[in-house]
ROFI-568591 format. One record per residue (C-alpha): residue in three letters; x, y, z. Coordinates in steps of 0.25 Angstrom, whole numbers, padded with zeros to 4 digits, always signed. Each point is the difference from the previous one (the first is absolute). Last residue first. Example, Ala and Ser with C-alpha at 12.3 -4.5 7.8 and 13.67 -1.06 7.14 Angstrom:
! ROFI-568591
SER+0055-0004+0029/ALA-0006-0014+0002/
//
This chain:
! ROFI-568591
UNK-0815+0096+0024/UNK+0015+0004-0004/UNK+0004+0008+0011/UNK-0001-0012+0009/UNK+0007-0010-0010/UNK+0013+0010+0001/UNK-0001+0002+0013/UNK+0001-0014+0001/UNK+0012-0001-0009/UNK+0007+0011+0005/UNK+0000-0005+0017/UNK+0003-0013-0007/UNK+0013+0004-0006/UNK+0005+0008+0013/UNK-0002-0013+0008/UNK+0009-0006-0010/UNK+0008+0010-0001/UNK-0001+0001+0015/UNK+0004-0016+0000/UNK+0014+0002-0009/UNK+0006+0011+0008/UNK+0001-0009+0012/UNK+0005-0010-0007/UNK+0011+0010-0010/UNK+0003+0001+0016/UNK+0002-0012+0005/UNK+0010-0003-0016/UNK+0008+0011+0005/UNK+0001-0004+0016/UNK+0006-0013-0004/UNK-0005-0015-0003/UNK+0010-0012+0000/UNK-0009-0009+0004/UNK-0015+0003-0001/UNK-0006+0008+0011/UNK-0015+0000+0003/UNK-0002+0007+0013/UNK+0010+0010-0005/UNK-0008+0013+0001/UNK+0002+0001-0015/UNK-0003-0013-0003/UNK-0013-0002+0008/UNK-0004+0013-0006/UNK+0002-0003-0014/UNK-0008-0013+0005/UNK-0011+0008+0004/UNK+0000+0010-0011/UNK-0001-0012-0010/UNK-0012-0007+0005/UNK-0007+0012+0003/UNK+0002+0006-0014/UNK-0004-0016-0007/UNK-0013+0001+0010/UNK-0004+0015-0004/UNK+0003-0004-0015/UNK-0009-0011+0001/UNK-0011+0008+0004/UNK-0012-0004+0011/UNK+0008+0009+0011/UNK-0001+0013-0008/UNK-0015+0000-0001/UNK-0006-0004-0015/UNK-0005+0009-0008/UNK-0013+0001-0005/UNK-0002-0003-0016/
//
């Protein structure tokens, strides 16, 4: 079975989706009522996990074939 590249998966979409709206949080593009510095940054820190999570996986699958 051949691999498919990173931009046909579903979990590069569902990573790009999140990191970029962790990012509009924590740069306080997005900003709901009553947010604070604390919850910008546990944002922030959510999308590179994300990032982070994806970087794995597809190493992951790469390393496999």
């Amino acid at each position: 079975m051949k691999n498919k590249p990173g931009y046909k998966t579903t979990e590069f979409w569902l990573t790009t989706v999140c990191s970029l709206v962790g990012i509009l949080y924590a740069s306080g593009a997005v900003s709901p009522e009553g947010s604070d510095g604390v919850s910008k940054i546990i944002a922030l820190v959510a999308s590179v996990l994300a990032a982070m999570g994806y970087t794995v996986a597809r190493a992951k699958v790469k390393s496999g074939s």
